[in-house]
Steps between C-alpha positions, in 0.01 A plus 500: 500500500264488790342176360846353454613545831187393703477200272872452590416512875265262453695228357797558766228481763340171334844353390682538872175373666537209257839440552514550879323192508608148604368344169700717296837376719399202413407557134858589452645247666326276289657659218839490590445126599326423128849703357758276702287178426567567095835544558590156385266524237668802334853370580512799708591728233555872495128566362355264780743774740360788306146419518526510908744819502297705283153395698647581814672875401186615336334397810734663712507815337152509446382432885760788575277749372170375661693479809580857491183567407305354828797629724411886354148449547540322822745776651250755344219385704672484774647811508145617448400339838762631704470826336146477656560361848740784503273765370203342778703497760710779715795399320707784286317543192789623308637148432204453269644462183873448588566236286501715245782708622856440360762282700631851597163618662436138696867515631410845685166375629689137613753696634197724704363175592814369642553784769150353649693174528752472756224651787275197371812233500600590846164435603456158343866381652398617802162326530683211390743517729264569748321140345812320525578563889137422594533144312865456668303590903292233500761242418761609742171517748480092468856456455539680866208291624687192384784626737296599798366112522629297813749279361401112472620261794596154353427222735 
């Protein structure tokens, strides 16, 4: 079972580098071009309709699984790096692992989380706010400039 799944792996891995590529876009749009070209040829019949329906749902539900496939292993991995930055760092170590908890478990620690969150919001709003009145000084400082000037005389 080992064999079949590592041998599995491999040709999701090979098959989604494959078809991640611009020559396989093209490939198929090649394809799909030949199939409307013979249309007149085949009096566009039901098996000429067929022929391009089938193709394209085994296709589909084929790519759906190697899809899944690299998204698991992708999340995996990185889940594996966070799970270290976290376990290097002075971070909380218990939220190793917390993907594995159930939607019950991750709702307490989100909820947790949140009660960090309004201290941290307040202080972004106010540095923004702070941001925002700086930005606004400097153009009321030229607009008053603009005032202060002697007015023109026309001659």
């Amino acid at each position: 079972m080992v064999n079949l799944s590592q041998a599995f792996s491999q040709a999701a891995s090979a098959t989604s580098r494959w078809t991640g590529r611009p020559s396989a876009f093209l490939l198929c749009c090649f394809v799909v071009i030949v199939w409307a070209v013979t249309g007149p040829v085949f009096n566009y019949s039901d098996t000429w309709q067929l022929v391009i329906n089938t193709g394209t749902t085994i296709v589909t539900f084929l790519m759906v699984f190697l899809i899944q496939n690299t998204q698991n292993r992708d999340n995996a991995a990185l889940q594996a790096k966070l799970d270290e930055l976290i376990r290097a760092s002075k971070a909380k170590n218990e939220f190793i692992g917390i993907e594995n908890l159930s939607d019950e478990e991750l709702d307490d620690i989100l909820i947790e989380c949140e009660k960090n969150r309004p201290d941290v919001v307040r202080r972004a709003e106010a540095r923004a706010s702070a941001k925002r009145k700086a930005d606004i000084r400097p153009a009321g400082k030229s607009a008053t400039r603009r005032t202060r000037q002697p007015p023109r005389k026309s001659a």
